[in-house]
N, C-alpha and C positions, 0 to 999 in steps of 0.2 A: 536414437540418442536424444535427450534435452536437449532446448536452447539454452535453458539457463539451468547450471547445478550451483547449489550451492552449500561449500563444507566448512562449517564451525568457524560460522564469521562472527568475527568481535570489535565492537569497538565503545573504547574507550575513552573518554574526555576529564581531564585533568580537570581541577578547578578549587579555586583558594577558599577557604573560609576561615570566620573571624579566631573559631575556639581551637580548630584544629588543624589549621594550617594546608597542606596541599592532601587535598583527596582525590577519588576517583569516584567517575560515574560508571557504569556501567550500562549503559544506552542499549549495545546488544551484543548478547551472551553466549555465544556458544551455539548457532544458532545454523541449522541445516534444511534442507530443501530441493524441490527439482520442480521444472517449468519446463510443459510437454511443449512441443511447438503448437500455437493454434488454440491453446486454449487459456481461459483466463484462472489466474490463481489471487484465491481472496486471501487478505491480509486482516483480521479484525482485532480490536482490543480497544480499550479506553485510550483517552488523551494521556499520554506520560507510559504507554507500556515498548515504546521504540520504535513505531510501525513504520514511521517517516525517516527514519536514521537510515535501516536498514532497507528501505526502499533506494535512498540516495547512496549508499556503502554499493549495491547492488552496478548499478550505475558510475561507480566510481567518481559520484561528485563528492564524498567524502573520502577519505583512504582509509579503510578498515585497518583495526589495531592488527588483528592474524585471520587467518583463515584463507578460502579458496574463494573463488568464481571464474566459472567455464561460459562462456557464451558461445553455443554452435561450438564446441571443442578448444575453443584459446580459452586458457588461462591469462584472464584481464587482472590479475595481478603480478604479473610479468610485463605488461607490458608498458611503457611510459613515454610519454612525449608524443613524437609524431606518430607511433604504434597506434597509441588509445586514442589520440584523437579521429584516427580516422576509425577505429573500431567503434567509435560512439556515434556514427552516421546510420548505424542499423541501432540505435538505441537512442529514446528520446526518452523527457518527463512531460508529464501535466500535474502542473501545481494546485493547488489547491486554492489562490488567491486570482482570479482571472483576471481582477484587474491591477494589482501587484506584480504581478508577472511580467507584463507590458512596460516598455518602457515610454513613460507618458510625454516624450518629446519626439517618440517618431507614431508615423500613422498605422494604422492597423496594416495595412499594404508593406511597407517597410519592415514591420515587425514580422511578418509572415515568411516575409525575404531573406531575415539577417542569416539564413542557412548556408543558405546559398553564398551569400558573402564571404561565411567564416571559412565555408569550404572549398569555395573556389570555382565551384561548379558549372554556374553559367553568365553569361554577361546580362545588365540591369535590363535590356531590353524583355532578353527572354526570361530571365526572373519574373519580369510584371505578367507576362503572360504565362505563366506557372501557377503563378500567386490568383488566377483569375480563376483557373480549375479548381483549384482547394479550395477557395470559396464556396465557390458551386458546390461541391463535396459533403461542404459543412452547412451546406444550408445559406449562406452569405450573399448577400446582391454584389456589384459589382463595385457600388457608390461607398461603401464600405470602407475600402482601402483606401478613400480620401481621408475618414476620421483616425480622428484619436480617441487614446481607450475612454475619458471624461465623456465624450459622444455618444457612447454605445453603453447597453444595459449591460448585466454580468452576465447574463446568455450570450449575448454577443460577442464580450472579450473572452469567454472560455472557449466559443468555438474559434475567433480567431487561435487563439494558443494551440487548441487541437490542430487549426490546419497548418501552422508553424511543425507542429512536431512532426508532422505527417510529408516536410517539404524534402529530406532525402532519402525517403520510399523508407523507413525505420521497419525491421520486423519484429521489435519487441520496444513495446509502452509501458513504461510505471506511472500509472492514474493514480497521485497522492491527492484523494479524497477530493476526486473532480466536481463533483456535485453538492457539497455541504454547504457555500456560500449563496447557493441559487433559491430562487423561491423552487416550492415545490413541484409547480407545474413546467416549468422551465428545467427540473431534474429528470422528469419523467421525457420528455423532449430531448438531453442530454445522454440519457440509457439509453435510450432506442439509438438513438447518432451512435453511440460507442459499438453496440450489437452489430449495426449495419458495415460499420466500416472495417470489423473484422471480419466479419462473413466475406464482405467482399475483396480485402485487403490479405485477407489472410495473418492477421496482425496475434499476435501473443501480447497478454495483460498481466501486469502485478498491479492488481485492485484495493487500493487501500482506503478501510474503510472502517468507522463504527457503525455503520446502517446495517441491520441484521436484513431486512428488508431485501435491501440494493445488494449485494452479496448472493444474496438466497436466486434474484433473478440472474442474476450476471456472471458467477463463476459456475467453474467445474467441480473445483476444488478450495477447499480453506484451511488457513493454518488460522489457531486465534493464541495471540503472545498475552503475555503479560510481564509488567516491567524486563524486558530483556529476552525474554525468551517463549519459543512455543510451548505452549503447555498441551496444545491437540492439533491433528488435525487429519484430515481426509478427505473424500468426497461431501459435497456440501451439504444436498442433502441430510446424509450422517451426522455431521457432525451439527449442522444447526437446529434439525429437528430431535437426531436423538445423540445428543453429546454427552459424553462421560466423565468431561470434568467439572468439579465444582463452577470453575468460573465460566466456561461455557454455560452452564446451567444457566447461571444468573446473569449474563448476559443477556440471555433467551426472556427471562424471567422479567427482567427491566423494559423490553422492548415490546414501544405500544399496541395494542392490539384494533386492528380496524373491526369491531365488533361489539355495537351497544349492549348487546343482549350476552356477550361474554363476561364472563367476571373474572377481572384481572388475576393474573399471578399473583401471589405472594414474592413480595422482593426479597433476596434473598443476599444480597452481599449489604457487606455491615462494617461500617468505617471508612476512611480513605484508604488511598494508596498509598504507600510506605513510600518515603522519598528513596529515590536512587543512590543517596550517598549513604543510607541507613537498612541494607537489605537486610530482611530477615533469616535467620538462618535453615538451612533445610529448604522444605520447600516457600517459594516466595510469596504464595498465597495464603500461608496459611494463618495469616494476623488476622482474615475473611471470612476464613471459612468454617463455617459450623459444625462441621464434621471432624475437623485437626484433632491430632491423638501427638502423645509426647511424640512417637517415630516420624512425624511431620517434620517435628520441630529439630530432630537429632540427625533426619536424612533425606538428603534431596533427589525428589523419584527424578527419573530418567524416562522420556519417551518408548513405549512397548505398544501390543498391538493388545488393542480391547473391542472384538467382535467388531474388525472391519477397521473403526480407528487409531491411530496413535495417541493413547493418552498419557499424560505424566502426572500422576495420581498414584501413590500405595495403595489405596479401596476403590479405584474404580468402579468395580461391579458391584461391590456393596452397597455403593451411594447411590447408584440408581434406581434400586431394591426401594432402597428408604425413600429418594424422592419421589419415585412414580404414584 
């Protein structure tokens, strides 16, 4: 069985504008999946395609508009109040902001702690010396838990946060884009910590990310969305080296290549992203894509199996033909 399944979740955010009064967003669409235990599943897309919504819908710090999620077999849409709160003790996040995160009037020590506080778990004394292990864990000196987040570099405040999420033994993390605020060397330090403490942890990931890169070393598996929805997805390999839908392509296509003597891709997507209150009709890439035929635009593909992956593409196998 998954740890985590999840069927045709959506959510929606209302919101006023000047010309046309109360609209909707459509954040995320219809949108299915499953998280084996133990392994990590990539999340990729541009800024604006939902990845963060649906990481936090996942987790129930959002309440998704409809849809399911099973965690280890409870349906966490059923459940409220003291249920889900204690169901969210084997489920933590990592934000993206490490030092946002924090709240910058208690010490990193404190902060690592408030777990244990909100749940009851242990008294201050032995809190402190829990809080000592996770440290250790994450790489952390001891002198640490004196400062506050202004103190410490963004390495620092991300691993506290990681050893925060890690304080009531969690068996499943959503990493929203743990490493995009760090310098570079301090991200590669950051992966290797995340590999380690699953190996050893035995921990399950929802990895979100636009790093093709960080994805390609870190997951199992990747779905890649776009405004709302998956448009692919499979084993990672597959789908990052030989992906069959347009936006995968250009993804791949946009992402820099460590290799002087390589000559870059040709970029392949073209305009922005359609605002969420303006979806296009059919499928939702195709204002992008160079390939769109009028049946784009009159009908929206559905995820199917295209040698090995799930693509949601009408010519999948054509467009590969043509791009290779």
């Amino acid at each position: 069985m998954s740890l985590i399944h999840v069927q045709d979740l959506r959510k929606y955010f209302p919101v006023r504008t000047k010309l046309f009064g109360r609209e909707i967003v459509r954040a995320v669409d219809g949108v299915s999946f499953e998280i084996e235990r133990g392994e990590t599943f990539g999340l990729v897309g541009e800024s604006g395609s939902g990845k963060s919504t649906l990481g936090r819908c996942v987790l129930r710090l959002l309440n998704p508009t409809s849809g399911h999620i099973w965690f280890d077999g409870v349906d966490l849409m059923a459940l409220h109040g003291e249920e889900l709160r204690k169901a969210r003790r084997k489920m933590q996040i990592v934000f993206q902001n490490p030092t946002g995160s924090l709240n910058p009037r208690r010490t990193a020590g404190q902060s690592a702690a408030e777990p244990f506080t909100v749940h009851g778990r242990l008294q201050p004394v032995e809190a402190a010396g829990r809080v000592q292990g996770l440290f250790r864990r994450v790489g952390l000196p001891p002198e640490v838990m004196d400062k506050y987040p202004h103190e410490l570099s963004g390495g620092q405040c991300q691993r506290v946060a990681i050893a925060r999420s890690l304080a009531l033994e969690p068996d499943f993390l959503v990493l929203d884009e743990p490493t995009s605020s760090l310098d570079i060397s301090v991200q590669a330090q950051m992966v290797n910590l995340l590999k380690e403490l699953q190996r050893d942890l035995g921990l399950t990931y929802l990895f979100i990310t636009h790093d093709l890169s960080l994805v390609s070393y870190l997951a199992d598996r990747v779905a890649v969305m776009y405004l709302g929805k998956i448009v692919e997805t499979g084993e990672a390999l597959a789908v990052l080296e030989r992906g069959r839908h347009p936006y995968t392509m250009a993804l791949r296509s946009a992402a820099p290549i460590p290799d002087p003597d390589r000559v870059p891709r040709p970029a392949m997507l073209r305009g922005e992203m359609p605002s969420a209150l303006r979806l296009p009709s059919g499928c939702r890439f195709r204002t992008r894509c160079r390939w769109a035929t009028d049946r784009c635009a009159a009908e929206e593909p559905v995820l199917r199996e295209v040698e090995g992956n799930r693509v949601a593409c009408h010519f999948a196998e054509s467009i590969v033909e043509v791009a290779a």
